[in-house]
KOLROLUM-420109 format. One record per residue (C-alpha): x, y, z. Coordinates in nm, 2 decimals. Example, Ala and Ser with C-alpha at 12.3 -4.5 7.8 and 13.67 -1.06 7.14 Angstrom:
% residues 2
px|py|pz
1.23|-0.45|0.78
1.37|-0.11|0.71
% end
This chain:
% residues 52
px|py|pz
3.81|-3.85|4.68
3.67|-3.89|4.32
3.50|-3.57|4.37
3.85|-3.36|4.48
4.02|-3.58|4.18
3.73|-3.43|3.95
3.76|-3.06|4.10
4.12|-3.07|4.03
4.05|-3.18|3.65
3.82|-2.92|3.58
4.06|-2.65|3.76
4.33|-2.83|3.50
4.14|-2.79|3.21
4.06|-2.43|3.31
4.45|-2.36|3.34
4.52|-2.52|3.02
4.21|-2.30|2.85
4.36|-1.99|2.97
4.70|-2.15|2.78
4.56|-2.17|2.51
4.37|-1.87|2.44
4.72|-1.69|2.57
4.88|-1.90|2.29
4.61|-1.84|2.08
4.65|-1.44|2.10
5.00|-1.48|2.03
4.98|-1.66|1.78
4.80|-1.43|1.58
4.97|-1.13|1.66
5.34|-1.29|1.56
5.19|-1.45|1.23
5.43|-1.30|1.00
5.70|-1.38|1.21
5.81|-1.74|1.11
6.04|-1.76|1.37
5.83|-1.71|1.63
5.57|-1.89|1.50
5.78|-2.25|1.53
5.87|-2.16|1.87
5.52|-2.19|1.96
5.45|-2.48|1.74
5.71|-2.60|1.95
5.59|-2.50|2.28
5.27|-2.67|2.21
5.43|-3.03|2.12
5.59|-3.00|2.44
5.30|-2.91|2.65
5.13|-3.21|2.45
5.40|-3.41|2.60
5.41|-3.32|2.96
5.05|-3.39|2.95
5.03|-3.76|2.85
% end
């Protein structure tokens, strides 16, 4: 059981690293946009949210 519980967290965190490069990349190519730029800001708190 711990060991599934612990596959499933690392499977987690590799989904949420993917996420985040994804974000990342985005983030720097929409840099001059402002616009676009709190949308992710935003995107982020929310994913921050669902987590906890």
């Amino acid at each position: 059981q711990i060991m599934n519980l612990r596959k499933f967290l690392s499977m987690k965190q590799r989904g949420y690293d993917t996420i985040k490069k994804g974000l990342l990349t985005l983030m720097s190519k929409a840099k001059h946009h402002s616009s676009t730029w709190k949308i992710l800001k935003f995107k982020k708190i929310v994913f921050f949210k669902m987590d906890s």
